[in-house]
C-alpha positions as CSV (number, residue, x, y, z in Angstrom):
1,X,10.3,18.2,20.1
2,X,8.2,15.9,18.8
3,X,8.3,14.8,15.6
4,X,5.4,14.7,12.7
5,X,4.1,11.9,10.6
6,X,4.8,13.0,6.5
7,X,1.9,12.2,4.5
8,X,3.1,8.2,3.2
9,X,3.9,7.3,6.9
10,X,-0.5,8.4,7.4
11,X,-1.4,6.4,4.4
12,X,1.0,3.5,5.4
13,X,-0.6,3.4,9.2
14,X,-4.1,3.1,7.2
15,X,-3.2,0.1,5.2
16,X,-1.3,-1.8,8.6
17,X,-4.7,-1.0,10.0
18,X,-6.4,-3.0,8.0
19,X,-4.3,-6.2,8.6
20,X,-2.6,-7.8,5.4
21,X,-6.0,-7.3,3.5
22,X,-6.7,-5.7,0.4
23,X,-8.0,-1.8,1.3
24,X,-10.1,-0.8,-1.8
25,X,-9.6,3.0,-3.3
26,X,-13.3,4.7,-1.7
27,X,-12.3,3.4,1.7
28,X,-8.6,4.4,1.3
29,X,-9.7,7.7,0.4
30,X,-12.2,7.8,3.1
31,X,-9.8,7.4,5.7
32,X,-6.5,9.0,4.6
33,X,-8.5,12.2,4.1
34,X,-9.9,11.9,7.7
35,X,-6.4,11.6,9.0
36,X,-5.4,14.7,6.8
37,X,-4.4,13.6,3.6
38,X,-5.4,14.2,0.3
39,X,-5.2,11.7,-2.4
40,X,-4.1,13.5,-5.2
41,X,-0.8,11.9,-4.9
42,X,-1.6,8.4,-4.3
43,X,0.9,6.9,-6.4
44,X,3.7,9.3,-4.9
45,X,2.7,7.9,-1.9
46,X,2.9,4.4,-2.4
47,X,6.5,4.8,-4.0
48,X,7.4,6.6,-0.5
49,X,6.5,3.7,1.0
50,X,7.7,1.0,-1.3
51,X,11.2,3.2,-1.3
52,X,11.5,4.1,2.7
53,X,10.3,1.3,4.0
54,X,10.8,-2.1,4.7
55,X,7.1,-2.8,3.3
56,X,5.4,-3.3,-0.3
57,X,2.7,-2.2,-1.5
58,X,0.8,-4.3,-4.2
59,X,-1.9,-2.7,-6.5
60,X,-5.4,-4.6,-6.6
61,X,-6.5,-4.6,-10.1
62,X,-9.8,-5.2,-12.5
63,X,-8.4,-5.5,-15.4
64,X,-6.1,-1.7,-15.7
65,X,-7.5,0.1,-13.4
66,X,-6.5,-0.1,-10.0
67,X,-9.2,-0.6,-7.3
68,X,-7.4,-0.5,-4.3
69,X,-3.9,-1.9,-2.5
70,X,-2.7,-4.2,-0.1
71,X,0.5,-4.3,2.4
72,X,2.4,-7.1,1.6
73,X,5.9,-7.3,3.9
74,X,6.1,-7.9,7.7
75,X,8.3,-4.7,8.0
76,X,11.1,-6.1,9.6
77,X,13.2,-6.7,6.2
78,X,13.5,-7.2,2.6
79,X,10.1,-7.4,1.6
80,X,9.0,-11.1,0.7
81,X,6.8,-12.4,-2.4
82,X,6.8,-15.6,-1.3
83,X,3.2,-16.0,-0.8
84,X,2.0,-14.8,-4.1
85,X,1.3,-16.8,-7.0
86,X,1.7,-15.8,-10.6
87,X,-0.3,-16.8,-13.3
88,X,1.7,-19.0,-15.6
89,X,1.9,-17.2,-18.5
90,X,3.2,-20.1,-21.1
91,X,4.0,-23.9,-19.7
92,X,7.3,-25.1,-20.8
């Protein structure tokens, strides 16, 4: 017997579709609830797949409120940062 995608494993096929670019909230919403899921539980969803998988998911904000995400990872191991930069915060 086959066996059936959960809802994060949907949501996490939406944001590998989109190729390591940022996939904003509408168009997120858009397409997960085409594919059958309903984004009441985004945030449940992203933990599932920061948690079960080898991938990261890092919010897109403007200013608190989050506008969309993007798959950071190459799903293979531990998930790496490397390519971010962090504002410096104080210099030293």
């Amino acid at each position: 017997m086959a066996r059936t995608m959960v809802q994060y494993e949907k949501v996490l096929e939406v944001l590998k579709a989109a190729d390591g670019e940022p996939v904003m909230l509408e168009e997120l919403k858009e397409k997960c609830e085409a594919a059958g899921v309903f984004m009441y539980r985004i945030s449940s969803y992203m933990w599932d797949i920061k948690t079960k998988t080898s991938y990261g998911v890092m919010p897109i904000k403007d200013g608190r409120k989050c506008v969309g995400y993007k798959l950071v990872g190459n799903g293979i191991g531990a998930v790496s940062y490397t390519h971010l930069t962090l504002p410096t915060i104080c210099s030293v």
